[in-house]
C-alpha positions as CSV (number, residue, x, y, z in Angstrom):
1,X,-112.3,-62.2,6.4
2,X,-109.6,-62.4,3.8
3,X,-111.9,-59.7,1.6
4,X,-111.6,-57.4,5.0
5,X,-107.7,-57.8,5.4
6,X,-107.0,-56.6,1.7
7,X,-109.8,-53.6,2.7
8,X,-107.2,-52.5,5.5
9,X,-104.9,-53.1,3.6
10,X,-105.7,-51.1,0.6
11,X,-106.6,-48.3,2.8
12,X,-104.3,-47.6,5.2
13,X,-101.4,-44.9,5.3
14,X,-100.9,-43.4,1.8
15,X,-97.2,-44.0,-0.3
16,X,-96.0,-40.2,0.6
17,X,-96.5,-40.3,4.0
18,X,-95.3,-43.6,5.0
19,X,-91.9,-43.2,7.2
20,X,-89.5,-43.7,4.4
21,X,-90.8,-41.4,2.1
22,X,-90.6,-38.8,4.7
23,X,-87.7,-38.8,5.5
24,X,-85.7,-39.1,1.9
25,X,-87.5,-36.3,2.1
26,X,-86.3,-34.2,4.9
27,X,-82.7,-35.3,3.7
28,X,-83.0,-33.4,0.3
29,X,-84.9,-30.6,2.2
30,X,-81.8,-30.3,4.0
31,X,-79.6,-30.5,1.7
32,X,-80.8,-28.0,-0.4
33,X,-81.4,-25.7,2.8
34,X,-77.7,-26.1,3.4
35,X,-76.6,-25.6,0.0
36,X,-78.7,-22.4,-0.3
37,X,-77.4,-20.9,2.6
38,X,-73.2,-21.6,1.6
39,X,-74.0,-20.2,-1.5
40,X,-76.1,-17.2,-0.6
41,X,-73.2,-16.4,2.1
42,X,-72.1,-12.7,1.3
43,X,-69.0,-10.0,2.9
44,X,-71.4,-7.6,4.0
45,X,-74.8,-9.7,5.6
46,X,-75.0,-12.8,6.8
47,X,-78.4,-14.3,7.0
48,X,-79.5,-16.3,10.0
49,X,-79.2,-19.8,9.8
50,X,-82.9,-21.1,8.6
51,X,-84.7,-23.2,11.4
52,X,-86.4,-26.5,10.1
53,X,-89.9,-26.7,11.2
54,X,-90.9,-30.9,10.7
55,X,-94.3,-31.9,12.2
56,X,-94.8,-35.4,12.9
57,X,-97.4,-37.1,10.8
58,X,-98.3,-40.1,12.8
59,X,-100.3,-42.9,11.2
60,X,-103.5,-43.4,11.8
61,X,-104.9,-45.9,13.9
62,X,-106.3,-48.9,12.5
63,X,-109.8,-49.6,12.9
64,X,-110.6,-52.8,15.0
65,X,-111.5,-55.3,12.6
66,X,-113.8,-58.1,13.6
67,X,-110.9,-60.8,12.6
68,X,-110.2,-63.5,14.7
69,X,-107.1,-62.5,17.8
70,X,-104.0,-64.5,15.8
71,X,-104.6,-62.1,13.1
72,X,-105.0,-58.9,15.0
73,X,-101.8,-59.5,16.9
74,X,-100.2,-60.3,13.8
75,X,-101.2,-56.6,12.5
76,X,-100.3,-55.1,16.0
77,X,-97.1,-56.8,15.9
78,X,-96.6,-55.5,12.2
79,X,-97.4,-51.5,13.4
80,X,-95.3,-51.9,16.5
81,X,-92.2,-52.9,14.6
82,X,-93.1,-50.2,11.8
83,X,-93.4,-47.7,14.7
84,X,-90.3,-48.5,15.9
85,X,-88.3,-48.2,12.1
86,X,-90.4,-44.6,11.7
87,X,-89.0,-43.6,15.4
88,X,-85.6,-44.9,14.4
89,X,-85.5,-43.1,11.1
90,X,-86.9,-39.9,12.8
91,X,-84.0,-39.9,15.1
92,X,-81.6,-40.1,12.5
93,X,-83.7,-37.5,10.1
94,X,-83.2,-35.3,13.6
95,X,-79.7,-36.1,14.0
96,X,-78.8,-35.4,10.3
97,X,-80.8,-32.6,11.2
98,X,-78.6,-31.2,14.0
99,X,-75.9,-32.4,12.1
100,X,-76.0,-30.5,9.2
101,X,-77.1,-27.2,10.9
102,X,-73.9,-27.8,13.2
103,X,-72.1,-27.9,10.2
104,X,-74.1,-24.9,8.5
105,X,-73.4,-22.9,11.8
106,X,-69.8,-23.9,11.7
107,X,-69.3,-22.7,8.1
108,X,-71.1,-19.7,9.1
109,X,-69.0,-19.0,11.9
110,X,-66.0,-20.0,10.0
111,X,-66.6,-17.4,7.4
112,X,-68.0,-14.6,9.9
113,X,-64.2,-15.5,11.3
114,X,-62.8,-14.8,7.7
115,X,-64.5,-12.0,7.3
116,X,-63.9,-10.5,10.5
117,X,-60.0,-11.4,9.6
118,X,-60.5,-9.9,6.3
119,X,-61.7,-6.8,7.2
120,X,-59.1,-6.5,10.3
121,X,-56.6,-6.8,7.4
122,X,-58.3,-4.3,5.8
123,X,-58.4,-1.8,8.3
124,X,-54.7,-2.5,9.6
125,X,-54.0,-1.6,5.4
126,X,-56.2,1.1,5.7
127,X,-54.4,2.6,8.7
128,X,-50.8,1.4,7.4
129,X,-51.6,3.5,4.8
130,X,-53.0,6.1,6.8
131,X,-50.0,6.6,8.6
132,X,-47.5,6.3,5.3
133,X,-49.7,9.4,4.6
134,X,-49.1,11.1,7.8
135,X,-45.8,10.5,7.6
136,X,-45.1,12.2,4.1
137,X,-47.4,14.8,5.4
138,X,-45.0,15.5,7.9
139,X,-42.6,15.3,6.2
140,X,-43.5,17.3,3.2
141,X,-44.6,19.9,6.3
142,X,-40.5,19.6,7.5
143,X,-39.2,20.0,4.2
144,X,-41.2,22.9,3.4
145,X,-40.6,24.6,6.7
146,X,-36.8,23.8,6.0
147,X,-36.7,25.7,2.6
148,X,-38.3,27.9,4.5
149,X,-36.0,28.6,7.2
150,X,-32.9,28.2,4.6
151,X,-34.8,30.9,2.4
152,X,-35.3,33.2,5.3
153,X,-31.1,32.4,6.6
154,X,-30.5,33.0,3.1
155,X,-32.1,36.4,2.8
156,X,-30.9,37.4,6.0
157,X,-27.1,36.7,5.1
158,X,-27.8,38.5,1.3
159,X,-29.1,41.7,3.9
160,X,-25.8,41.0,5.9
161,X,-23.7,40.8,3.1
162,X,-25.4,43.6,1.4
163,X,-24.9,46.0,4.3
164,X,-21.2,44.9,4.9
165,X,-20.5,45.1,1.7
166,X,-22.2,49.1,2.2
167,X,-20.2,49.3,5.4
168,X,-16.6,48.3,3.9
169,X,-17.5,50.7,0.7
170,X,-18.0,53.5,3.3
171,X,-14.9,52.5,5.1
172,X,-13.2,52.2,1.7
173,X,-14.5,56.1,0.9
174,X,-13.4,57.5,4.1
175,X,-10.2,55.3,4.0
176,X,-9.8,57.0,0.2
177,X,-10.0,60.4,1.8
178,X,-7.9,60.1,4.4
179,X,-4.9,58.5,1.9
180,X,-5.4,61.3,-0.1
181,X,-5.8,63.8,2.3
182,X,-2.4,62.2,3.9
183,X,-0.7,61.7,0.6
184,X,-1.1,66.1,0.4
185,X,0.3,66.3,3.2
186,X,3.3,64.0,2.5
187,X,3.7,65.5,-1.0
188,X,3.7,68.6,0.8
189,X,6.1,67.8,3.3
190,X,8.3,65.7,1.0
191,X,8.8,68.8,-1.8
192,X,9.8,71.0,1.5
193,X,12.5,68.5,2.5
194,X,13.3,68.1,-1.0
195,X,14.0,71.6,-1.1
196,X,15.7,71.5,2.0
197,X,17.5,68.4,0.9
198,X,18.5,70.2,-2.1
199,X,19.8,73.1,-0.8
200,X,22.0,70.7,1.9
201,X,22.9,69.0,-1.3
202,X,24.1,72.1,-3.1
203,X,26.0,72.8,0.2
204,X,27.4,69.1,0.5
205,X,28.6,69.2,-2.8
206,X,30.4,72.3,-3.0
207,X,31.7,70.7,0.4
208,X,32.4,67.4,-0.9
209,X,33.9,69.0,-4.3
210,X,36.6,71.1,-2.3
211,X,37.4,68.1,-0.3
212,X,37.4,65.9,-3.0
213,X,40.3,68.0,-4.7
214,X,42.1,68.0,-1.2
215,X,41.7,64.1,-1.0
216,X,42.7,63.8,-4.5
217,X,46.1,65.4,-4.2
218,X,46.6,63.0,-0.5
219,X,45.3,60.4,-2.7
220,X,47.5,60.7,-5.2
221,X,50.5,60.8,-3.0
222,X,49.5,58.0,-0.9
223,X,49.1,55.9,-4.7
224,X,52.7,56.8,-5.4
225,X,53.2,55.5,-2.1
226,X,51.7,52.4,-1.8
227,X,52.5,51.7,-5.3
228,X,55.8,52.0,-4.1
229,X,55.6,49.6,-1.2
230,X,53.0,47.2,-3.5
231,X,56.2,46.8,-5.7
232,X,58.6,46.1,-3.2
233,X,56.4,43.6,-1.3
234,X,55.5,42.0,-4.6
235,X,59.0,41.3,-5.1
236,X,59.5,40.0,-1.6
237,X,56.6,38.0,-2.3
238,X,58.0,36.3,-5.0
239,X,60.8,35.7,-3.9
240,X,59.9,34.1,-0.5
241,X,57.6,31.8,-3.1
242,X,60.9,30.7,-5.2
243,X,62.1,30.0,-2.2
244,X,59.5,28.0,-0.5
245,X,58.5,26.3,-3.9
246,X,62.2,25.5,-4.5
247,X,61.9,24.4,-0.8
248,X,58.8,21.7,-1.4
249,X,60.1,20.5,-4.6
250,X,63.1,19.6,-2.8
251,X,61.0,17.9,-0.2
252,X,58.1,16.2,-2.4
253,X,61.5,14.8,-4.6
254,X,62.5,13.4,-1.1
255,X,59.7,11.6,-0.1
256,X,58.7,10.2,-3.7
257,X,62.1,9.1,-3.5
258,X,61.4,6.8,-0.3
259,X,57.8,6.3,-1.6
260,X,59.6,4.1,-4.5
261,X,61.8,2.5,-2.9
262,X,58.9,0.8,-0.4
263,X,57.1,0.3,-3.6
264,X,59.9,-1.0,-4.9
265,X,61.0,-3.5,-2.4
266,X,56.6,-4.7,-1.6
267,X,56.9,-5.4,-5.5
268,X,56.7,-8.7,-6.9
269,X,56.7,-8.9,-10.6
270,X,55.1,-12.0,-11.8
271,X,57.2,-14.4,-13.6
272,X,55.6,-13.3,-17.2
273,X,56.5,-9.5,-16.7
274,X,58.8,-8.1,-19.8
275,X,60.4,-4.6,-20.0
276,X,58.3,-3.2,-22.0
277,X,55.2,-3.6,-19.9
278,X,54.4,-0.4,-17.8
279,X,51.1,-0.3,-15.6
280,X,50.2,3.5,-14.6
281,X,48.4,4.1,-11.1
282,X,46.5,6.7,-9.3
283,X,47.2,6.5,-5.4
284,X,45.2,8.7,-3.4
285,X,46.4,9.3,0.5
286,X,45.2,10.6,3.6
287,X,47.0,13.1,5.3
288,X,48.2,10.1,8.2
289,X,50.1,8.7,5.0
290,X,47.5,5.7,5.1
291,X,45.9,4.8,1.8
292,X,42.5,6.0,0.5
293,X,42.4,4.7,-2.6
294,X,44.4,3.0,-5.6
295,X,42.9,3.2,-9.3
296,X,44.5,1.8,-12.2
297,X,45.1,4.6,-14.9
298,X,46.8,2.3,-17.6
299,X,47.0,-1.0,-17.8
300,X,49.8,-3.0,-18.9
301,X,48.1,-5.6,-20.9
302,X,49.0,-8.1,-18.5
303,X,46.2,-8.6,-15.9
304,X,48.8,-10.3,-13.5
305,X,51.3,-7.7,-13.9
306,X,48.3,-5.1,-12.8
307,X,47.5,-7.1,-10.5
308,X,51.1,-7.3,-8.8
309,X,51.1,-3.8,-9.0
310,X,47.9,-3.1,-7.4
311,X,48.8,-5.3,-4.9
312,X,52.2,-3.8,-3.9
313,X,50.6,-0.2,-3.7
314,X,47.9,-1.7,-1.2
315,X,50.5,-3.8,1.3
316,X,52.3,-1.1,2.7
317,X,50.0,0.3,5.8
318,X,51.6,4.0,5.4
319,X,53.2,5.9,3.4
320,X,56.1,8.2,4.0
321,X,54.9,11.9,3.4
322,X,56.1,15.1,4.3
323,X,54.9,16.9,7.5
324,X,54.2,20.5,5.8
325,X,50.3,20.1,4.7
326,X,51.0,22.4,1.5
327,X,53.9,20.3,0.0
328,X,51.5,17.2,0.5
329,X,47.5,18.2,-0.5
330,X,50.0,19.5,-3.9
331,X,52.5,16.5,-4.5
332,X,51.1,13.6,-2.0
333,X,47.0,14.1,-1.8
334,X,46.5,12.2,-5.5
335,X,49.5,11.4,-7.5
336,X,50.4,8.9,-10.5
337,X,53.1,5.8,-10.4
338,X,54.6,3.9,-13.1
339,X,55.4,0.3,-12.5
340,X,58.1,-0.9,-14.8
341,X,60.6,-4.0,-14.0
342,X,63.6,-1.7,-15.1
343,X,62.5,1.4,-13.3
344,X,59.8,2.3,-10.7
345,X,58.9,6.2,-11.3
């Protein structure tokens, strides 16, 4: 019996087809088939996914052996539990299976999805580009038509100009005619009334010649005449200015008379003044008498002695002056006072 049990055992199932080996197998198979397809993957054709085909290689049935019934269930029990690890392992070899081809299909899909995006890309480039193109077509087409037009505007406004131009050098010609023409007529016209004129000349002159000599004897009369009365009025003239200049003299000596005695008593000399020191001033009045201005001419040397000075010319509010306007625009308008402690001129 023992010799029997190492004869099943010696030839049962061989080493390649037991469960294991199988499906270490299948793994690599898969692997491999997965590999090949990622890397075979191109832009243009994508192959179907590759199907798997496994058939089940089940092992064969032991032959009864005439061994006693602990050992036969002992070799049952053995086969059951194998059967049970080679249907485990086939359910995982399936699942890795399905597993890998999920993930085969989803890298498939995935890069079908790239591509698809890629060439959407490409074709959204490829129209971009399309309409860039269309665009400068149009306008390259717009510019052209625009030199165009401007060519054709331009050649019409060289015809316009060119006929005006034709026009106005007509007009110019007939315009030249007629001035010349006209011009004849006026030289024509003007060396009749120069004759005419120059015979009413001749007439007017002859005329004016015979009256001239009558006008020169009453001319020379009336001279002698008014020569006469030029003389005697120059002398009353002259006289009647002796007079009236004698006449504001007196006056203007009048009134500078009173103007120094107010400038004499509003002056204060200050206690440093000597004889000897003289301050000149301008005083300029308005024609109310009231003072316009007051300018120191010369000085004394003596800035308080100016100073007094300047300040008696400006305390008095008006100034006596005489009511003819000649006798004061000549003696009273602007006029120069000496300020001296002995004299005030």
């Amino acid at each position: 019996m023992r010799d029997h049990q190492r004869e099943v055992t010696t030839t049962g199932v061989p080493p390649w087809k037991s469960p294991v080996a199988l499906s270490v197998t299948l793994h690599l198979l898969i692997l491999g088939i997965a590999l090949a397809g990622w890397s075979w993957t191109s832009t243009d054709h994508e192959p179907p996914p590759r199907s798997i085909s496994a058939r089940l290689i089940t092992q064969q049935e032991p032959e009864p052996s005439p061994v006693v019934e602990p050992v036969d269930q002992q070799k049952r029990d053995e086969e059951r539990r194998a059967e049970e690890q080679r249907r485990k392992e086939e359910a995982e070899r399936q699942r890795q299976e399905e597993e890998a081809r999920r993930i085969a299909e989803q890298k498939r899909q995935e890069e079908q999805k790239r591509l698809q995006q890629q060439k959407e890309q490409e074709r959204q480039e490829a129209e971009a580009k399309e309409r860039e193109a269309r665009k400068a077509r149009e306008a390259e087409a717009a510019r052209q038509k625009a030199e165009a037009e401007a060519k054709e505007r331009a050649r019409q406004k060289a015809e316009e100009e060119k006929r005006r131009q034709e026009e106005a050098k007509r007009k110019a010609e007939e315009e030249k005619r007629r001035q010349e023409e006209q011009r004849k007529r006026e030289e024509a016209e003007r060396k009749r009334q120069e004759e005419l004129a120059r015979q009413e000349a001749e007439r007017k002159r002859l005329e004016a010649e015979r009256k001239l000599r009558e006008q020169q004897l009453e001319a020379q009369a009336e001279a002698a005449q008014r020569a006469r009365e030029e003389e005697s009025r120059r002398q009353r003239e002259a006289a009647a200015a002796k007079a009236r200049e004698a006449q504001m003299l007196s006056e203007s000596e009048k009134y500078q008379a009173l103007i120094r005695e107010r400038l004499s008593q509003a002056w204060y000399p200050p206690s440093s003044a000597t004889e000897e020191m003289t301050a000149r001033l301008q005083i300029t009045l308005l024609p109310t008498g009231e003072l316009a201005g007051v300018r120191l001419v010369s000085s004394s040397g003596n800035t308080a002695f100016d100073n007094s000075a300047l300040g008696a010319v400006r305390s008095l509010s008006r100034y006596p002056i005489p009511n003819d306007r000649d006798t004061f625009e000549r003696y009273f308008r602007q006029f120069t006072i000496e300020f001296n402690p002995r004299r005030l001129r």
